[in-house]
ChimeraX commands (.cxc) that place a marker at each C-alpha (Angstrom):
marker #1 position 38.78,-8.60,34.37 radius 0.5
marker #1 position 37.65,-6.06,36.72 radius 0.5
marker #1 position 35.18,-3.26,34.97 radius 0.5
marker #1 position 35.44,-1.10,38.05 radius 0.5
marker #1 position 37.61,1.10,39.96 radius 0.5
marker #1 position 36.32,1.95,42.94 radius 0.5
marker #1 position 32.76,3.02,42.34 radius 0.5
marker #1 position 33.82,4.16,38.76 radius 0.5
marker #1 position 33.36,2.37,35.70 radius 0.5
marker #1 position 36.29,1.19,33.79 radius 0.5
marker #1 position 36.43,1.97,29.85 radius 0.5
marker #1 position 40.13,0.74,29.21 radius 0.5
marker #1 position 38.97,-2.82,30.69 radius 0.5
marker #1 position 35.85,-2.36,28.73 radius 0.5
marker #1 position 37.80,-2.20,25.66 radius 0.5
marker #1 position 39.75,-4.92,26.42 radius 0.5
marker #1 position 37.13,-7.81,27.32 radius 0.5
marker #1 position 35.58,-6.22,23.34 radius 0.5
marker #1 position 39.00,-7.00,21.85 radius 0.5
marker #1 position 39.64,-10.05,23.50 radius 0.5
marker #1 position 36.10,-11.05,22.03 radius 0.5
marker #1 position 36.71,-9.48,18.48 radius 0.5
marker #1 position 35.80,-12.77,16.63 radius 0.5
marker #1 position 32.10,-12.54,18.10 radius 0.5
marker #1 position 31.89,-8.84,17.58 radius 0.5
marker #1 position 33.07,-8.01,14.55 radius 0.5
marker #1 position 30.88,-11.78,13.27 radius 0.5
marker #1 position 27.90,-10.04,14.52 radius 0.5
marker #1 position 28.43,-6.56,13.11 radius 0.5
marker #1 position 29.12,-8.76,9.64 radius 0.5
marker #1 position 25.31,-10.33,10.28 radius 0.5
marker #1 position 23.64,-6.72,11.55 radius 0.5
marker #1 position 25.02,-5.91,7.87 radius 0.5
marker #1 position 24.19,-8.39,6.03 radius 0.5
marker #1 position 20.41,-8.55,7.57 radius 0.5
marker #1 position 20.19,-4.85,6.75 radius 0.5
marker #1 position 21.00,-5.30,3.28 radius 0.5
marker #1 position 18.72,-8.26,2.72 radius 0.5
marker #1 position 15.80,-6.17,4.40 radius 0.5
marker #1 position 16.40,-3.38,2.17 radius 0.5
marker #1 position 16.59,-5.50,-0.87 radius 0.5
marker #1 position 13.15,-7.41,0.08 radius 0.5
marker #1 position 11.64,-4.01,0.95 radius 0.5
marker #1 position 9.40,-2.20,-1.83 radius 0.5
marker #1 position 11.19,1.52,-1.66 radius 0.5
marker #1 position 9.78,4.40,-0.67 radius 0.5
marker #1 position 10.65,8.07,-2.35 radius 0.5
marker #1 position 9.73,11.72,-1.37 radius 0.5
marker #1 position 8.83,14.80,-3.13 radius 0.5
marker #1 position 9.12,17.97,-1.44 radius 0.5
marker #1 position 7.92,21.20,-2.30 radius 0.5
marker #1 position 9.36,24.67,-0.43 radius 0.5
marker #1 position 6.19,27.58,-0.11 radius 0.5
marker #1 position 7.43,30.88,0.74 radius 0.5
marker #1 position 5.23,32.53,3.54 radius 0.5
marker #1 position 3.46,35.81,3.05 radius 0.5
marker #1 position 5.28,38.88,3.97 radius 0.5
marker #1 position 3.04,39.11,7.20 radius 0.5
marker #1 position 4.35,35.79,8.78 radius 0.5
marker #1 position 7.71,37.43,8.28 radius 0.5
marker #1 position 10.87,38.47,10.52 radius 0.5
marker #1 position 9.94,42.12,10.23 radius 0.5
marker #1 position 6.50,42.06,11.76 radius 0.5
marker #1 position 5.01,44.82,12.97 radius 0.5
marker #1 position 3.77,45.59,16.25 radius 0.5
marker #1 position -0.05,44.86,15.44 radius 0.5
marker #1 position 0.54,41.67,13.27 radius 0.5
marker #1 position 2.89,40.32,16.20 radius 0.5
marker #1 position -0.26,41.10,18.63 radius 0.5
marker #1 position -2.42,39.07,16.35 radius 0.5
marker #1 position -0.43,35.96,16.07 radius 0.5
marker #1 position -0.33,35.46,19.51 radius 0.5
marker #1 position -3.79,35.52,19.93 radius 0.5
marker #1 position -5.94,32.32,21.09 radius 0.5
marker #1 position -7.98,32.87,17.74 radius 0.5
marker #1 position -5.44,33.62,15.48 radius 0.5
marker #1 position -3.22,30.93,13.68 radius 0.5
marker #1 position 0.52,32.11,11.62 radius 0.5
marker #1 position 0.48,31.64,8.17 radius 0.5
marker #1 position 2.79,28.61,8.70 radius 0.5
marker #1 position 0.10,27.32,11.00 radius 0.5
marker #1 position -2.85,27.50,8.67 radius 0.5
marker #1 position -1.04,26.25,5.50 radius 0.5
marker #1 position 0.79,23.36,7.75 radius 0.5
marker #1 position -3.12,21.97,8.98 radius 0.5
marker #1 position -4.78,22.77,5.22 radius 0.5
marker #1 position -2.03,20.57,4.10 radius 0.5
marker #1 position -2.61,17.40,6.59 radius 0.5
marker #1 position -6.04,18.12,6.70 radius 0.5
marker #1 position -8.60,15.13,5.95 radius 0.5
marker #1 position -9.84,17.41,3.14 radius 0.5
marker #1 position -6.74,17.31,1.50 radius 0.5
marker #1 position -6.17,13.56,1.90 radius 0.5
marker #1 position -9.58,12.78,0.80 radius 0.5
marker #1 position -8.95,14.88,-2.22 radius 0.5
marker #1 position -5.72,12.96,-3.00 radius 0.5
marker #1 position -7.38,9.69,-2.66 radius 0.5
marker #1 position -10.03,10.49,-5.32 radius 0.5
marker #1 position -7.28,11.64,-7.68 radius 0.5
marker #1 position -4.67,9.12,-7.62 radius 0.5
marker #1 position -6.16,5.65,-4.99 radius 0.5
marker #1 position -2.23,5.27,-3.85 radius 0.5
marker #1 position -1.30,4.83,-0.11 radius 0.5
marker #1 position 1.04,8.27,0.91 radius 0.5
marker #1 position 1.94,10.08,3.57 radius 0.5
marker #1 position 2.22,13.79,3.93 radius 0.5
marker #1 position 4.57,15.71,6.07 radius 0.5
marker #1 position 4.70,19.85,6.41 radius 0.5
marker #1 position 7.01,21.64,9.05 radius 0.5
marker #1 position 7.84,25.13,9.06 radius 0.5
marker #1 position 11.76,26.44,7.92 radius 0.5
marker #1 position 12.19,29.68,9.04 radius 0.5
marker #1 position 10.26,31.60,6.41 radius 0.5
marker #1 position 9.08,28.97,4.82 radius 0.5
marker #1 position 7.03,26.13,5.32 radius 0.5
marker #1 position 8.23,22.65,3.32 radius 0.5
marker #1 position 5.89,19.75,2.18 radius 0.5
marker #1 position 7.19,16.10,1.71 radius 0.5
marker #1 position 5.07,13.75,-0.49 radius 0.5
marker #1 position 6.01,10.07,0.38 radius 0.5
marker #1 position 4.39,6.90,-1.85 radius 0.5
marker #1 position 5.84,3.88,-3.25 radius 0.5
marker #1 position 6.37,6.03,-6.77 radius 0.5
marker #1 position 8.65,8.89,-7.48 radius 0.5
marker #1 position 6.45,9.93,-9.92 radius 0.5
marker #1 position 3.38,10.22,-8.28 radius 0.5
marker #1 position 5.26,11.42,-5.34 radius 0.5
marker #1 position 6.10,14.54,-7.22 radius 0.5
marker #1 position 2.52,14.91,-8.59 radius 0.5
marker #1 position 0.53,14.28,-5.37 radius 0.5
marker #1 position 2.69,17.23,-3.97 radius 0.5
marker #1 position 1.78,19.53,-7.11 radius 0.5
marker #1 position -1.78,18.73,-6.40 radius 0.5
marker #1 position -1.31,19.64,-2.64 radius 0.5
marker #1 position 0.01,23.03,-3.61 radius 0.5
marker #1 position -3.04,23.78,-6.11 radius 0.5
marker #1 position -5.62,22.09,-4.15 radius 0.5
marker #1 position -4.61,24.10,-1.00 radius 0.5
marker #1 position -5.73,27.31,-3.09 radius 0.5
marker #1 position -8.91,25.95,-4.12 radius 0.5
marker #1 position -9.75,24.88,0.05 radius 0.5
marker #1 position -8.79,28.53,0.79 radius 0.5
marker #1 position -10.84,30.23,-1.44 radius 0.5
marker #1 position -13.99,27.30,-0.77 radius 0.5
marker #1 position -13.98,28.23,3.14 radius 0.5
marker #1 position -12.38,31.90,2.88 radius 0.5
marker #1 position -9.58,30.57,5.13 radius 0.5
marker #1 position -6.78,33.61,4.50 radius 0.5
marker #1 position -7.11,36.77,2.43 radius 0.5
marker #1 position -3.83,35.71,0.83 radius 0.5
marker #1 position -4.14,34.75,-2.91 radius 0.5
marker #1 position -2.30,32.81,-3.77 radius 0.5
marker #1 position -1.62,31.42,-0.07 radius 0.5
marker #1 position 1.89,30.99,-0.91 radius 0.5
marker #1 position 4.97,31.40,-3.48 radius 0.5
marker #1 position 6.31,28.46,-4.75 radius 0.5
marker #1 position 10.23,28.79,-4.29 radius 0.5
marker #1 position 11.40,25.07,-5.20 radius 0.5
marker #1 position 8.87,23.31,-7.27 radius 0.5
marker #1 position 8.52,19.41,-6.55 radius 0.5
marker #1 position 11.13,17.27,-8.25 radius 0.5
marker #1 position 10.76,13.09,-9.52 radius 0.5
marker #1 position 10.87,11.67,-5.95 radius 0.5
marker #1 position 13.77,10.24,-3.98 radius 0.5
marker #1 position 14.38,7.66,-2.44 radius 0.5
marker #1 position 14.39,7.31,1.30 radius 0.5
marker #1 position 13.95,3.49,2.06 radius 0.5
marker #1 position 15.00,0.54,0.26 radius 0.5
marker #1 position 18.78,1.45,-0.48 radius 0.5
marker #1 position 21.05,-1.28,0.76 radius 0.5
marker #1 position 24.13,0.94,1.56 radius 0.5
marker #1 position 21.38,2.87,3.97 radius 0.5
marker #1 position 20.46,-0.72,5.45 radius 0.5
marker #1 position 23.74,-2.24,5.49 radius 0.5
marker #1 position 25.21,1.22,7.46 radius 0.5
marker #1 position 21.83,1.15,9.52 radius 0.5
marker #1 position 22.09,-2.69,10.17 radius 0.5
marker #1 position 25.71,-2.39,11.00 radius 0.5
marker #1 position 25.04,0.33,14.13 radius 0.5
marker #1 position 22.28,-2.03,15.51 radius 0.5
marker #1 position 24.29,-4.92,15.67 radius 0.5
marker #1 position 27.55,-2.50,17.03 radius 0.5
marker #1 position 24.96,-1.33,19.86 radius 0.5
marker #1 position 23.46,-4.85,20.38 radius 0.5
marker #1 position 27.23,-6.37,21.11 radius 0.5
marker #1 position 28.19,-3.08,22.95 radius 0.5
marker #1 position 24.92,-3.24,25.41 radius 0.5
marker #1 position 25.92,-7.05,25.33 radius 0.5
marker #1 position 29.13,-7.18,26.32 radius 0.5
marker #1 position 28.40,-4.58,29.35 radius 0.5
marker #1 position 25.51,-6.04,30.61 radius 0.5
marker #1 position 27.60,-9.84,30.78 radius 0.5
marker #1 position 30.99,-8.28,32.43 radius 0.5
marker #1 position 28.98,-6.40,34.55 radius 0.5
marker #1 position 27.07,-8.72,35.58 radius 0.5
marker #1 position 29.96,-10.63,36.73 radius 0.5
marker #1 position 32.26,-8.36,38.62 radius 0.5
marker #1 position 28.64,-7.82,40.44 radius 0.5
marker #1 position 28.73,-11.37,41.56 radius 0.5
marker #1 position 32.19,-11.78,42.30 radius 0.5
marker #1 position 31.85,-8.89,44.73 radius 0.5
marker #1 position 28.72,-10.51,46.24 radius 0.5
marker #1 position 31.15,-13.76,46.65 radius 0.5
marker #1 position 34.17,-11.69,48.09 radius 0.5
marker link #1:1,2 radius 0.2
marker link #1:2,3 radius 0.2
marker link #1:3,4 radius 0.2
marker link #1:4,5 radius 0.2
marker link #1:5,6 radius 0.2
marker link #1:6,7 radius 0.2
marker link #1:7,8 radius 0.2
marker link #1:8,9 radius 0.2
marker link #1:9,10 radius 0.2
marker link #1:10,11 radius 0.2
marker link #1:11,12 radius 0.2
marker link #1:12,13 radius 0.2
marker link #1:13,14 radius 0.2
marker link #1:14,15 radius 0.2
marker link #1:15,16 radius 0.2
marker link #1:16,17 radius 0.2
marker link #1:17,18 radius 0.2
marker link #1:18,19 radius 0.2
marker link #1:19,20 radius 0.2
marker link #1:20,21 radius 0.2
marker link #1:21,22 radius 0.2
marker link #1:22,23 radius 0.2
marker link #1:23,24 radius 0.2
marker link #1:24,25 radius 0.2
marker link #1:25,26 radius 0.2
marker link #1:26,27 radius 0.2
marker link #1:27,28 radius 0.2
marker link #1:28,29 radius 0.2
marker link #1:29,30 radius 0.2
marker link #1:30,31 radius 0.2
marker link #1:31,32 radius 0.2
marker link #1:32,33 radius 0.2
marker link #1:33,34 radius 0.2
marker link #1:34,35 radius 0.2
marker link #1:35,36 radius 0.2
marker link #1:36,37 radius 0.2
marker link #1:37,38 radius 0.2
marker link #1:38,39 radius 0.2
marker link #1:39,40 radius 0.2
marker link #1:40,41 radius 0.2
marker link #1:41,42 radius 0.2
marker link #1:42,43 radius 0.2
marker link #1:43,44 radius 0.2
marker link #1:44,45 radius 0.2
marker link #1:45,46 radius 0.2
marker link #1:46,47 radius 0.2
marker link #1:47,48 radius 0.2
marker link #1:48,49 radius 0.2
marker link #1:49,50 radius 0.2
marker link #1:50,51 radius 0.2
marker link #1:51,52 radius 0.2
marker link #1:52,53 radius 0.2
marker link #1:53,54 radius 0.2
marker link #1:54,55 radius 0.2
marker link #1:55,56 radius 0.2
marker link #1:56,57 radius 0.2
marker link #1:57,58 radius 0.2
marker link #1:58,59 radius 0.2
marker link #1:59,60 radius 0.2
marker link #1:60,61 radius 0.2
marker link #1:61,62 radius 0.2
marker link #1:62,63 radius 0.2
marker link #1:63,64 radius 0.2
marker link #1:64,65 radius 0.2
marker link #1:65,66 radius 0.2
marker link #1:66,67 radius 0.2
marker link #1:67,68 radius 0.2
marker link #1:68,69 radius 0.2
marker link #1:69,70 radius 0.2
marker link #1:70,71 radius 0.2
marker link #1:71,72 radius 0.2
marker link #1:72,73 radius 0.2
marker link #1:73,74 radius 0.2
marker link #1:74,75 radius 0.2
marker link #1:75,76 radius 0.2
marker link #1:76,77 radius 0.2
marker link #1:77,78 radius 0.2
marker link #1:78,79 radius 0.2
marker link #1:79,80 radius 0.2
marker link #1:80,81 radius 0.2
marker link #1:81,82 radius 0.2
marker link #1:82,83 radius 0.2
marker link #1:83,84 radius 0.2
marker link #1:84,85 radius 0.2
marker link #1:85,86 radius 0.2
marker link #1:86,87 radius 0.2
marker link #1:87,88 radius 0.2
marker link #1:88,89 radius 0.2
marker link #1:89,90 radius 0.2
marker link #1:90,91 radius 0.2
marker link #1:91,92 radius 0.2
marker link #1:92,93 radius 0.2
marker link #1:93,94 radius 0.2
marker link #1:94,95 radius 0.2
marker link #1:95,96 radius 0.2
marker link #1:96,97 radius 0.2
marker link #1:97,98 radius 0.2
marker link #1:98,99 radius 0.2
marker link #1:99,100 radius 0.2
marker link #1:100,101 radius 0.2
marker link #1:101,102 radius 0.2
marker link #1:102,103 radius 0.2
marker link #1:103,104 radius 0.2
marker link #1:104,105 radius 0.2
marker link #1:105,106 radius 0.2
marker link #1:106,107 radius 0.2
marker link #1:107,108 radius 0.2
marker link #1:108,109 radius 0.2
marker link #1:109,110 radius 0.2
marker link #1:110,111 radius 0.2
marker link #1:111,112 radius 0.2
marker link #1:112,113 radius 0.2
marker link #1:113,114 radius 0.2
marker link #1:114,115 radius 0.2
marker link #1:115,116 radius 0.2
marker link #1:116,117 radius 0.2
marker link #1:117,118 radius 0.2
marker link #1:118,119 radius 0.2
marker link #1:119,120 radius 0.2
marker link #1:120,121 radius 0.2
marker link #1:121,122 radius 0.2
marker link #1:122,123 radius 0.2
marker link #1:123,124 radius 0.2
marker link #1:124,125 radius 0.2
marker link #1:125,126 radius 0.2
marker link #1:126,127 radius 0.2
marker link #1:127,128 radius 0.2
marker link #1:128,129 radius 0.2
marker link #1:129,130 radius 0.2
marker link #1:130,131 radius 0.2
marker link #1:131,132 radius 0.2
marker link #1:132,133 radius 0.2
marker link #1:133,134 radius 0.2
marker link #1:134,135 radius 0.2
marker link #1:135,136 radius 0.2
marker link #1:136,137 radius 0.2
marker link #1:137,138 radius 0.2
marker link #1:138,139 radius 0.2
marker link #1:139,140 radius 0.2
marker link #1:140,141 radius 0.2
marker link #1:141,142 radius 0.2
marker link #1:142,143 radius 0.2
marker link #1:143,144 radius 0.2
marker link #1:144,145 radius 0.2
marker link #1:145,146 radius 0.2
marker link #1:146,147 radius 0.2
marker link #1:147,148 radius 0.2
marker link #1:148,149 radius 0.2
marker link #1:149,150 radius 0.2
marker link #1:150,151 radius 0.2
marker link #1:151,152 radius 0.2
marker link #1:152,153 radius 0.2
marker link #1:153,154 radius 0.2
marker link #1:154,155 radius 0.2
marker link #1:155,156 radius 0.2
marker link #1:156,157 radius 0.2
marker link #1:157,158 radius 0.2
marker link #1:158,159 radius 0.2
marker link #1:159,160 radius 0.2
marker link #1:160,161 radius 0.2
marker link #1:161,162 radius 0.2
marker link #1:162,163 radius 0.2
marker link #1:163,164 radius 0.2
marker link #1:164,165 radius 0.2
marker link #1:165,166 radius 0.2
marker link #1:166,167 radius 0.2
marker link #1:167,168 radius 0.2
marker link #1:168,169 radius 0.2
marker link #1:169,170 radius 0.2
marker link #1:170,171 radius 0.2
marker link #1:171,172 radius 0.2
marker link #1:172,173 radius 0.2
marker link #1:173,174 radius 0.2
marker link #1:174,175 radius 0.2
marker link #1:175,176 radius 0.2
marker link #1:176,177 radius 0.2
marker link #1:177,178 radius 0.2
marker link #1:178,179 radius 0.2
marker link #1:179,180 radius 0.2
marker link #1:180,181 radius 0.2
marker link #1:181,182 radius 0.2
marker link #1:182,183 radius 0.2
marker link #1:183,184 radius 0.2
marker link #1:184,185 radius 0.2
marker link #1:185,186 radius 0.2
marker link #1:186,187 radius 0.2
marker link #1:187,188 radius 0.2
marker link #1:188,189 radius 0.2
marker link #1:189,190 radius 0.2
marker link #1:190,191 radius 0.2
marker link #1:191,192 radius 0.2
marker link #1:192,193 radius 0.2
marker link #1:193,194 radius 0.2
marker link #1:194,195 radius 0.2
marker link #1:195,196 radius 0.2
marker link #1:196,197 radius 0.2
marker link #1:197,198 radius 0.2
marker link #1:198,199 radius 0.2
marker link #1:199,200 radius 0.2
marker link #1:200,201 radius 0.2
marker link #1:201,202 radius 0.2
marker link #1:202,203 radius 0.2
marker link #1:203,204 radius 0.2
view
């Protein structure tokens, strides 16, 4: 079946050599499924706790003229900035490792006013009370080194909840196995057909 018109790729013939082949793709979507559900099953989950700080006033949308100047200065960090690299700092992670010996990752990003903190270990629990510890352990680093002026650094707006879960659901991995073995078969399919009309037209 001929993929190309001209110089233009076909879809409708496309779509045809995948239905005439439905048996193999739709067998192989079934194992991208099931393989995602079995990893998720034999994985040990992961959860998150997140924690929302609202930024001082001065890292604001109605900045004045002076405090805009001073941002953008090489020497100057936003208050987004500071409390983003106190939080992923090494003094921070060394602190959590003395209080609670668990693997975790940290993640902080700025949201508009606000600057969010995700907690991720292998327990909602301590997930939730690693990120408590972040938020009253940043205060203590600020006023140790005299970092910011601002005290407290932050305002808590959504305290950290029991932690979530973001690996090790099998819906997630059945859904995420599902598109990789869809893709795989798609990529597949393109790469065969292709491959030959290419050679018939060498032949012609």
């Amino acid at each position: 079946m001929n993929l190309m018109t001209g110089s233009y790729f076909n879809i409708y013939n496309f779509w045809k050599v995948i239905f005439k082949n439905k048996t193999i793709f739709l067998l192989m979507i079934f194992l991208g499924v099931a393989a995602g559900v079995l990893k998720s099953n034999f994985t040990s989950p992961s959860y998150t706790s997140s924690a929302m700080l609202l930024l001082p006033e001065s890292s604001a949308i109605g900045l004045s003229q002076s405090s805009v100047s001073s941002i953008f200065t090489p020497t100057s960090f936003s208050s987004a900035d500071t409390i983003i690299l106190i939080v992923k700092s090494g003094r921070m992670k060394k602190d959590i490792n003395e209080k609670y010996h668990v693997r975790f990752r940290i993640e902080a990003y700025q949201l508009r006013n606000s600057v969010i903190i995700e907690i991720i270990t292998k327990d909602p629990a301590i997930s939730r009370d690693i990120a408590n510890f972040c938020i009253s352990n940043m205060d203590k680093i600020n006023n140790e080194l005299h970092i910011t002026e601002n005290k407290p650094m932050t305002k808590v707006l959504d305290r950290p909840e029991y932690g979530k879960p973001v690996s090790g659901d099998p819906k997630k991995g059945a859904i995420a196995g599902g598109l990789f073995a869809f893709m795989l078969c798609f990529i597949w399919f393109f790469i065969v057909e292709y491959t030959r009309y290419y050679y018939k037209r060498i032949e012609a």
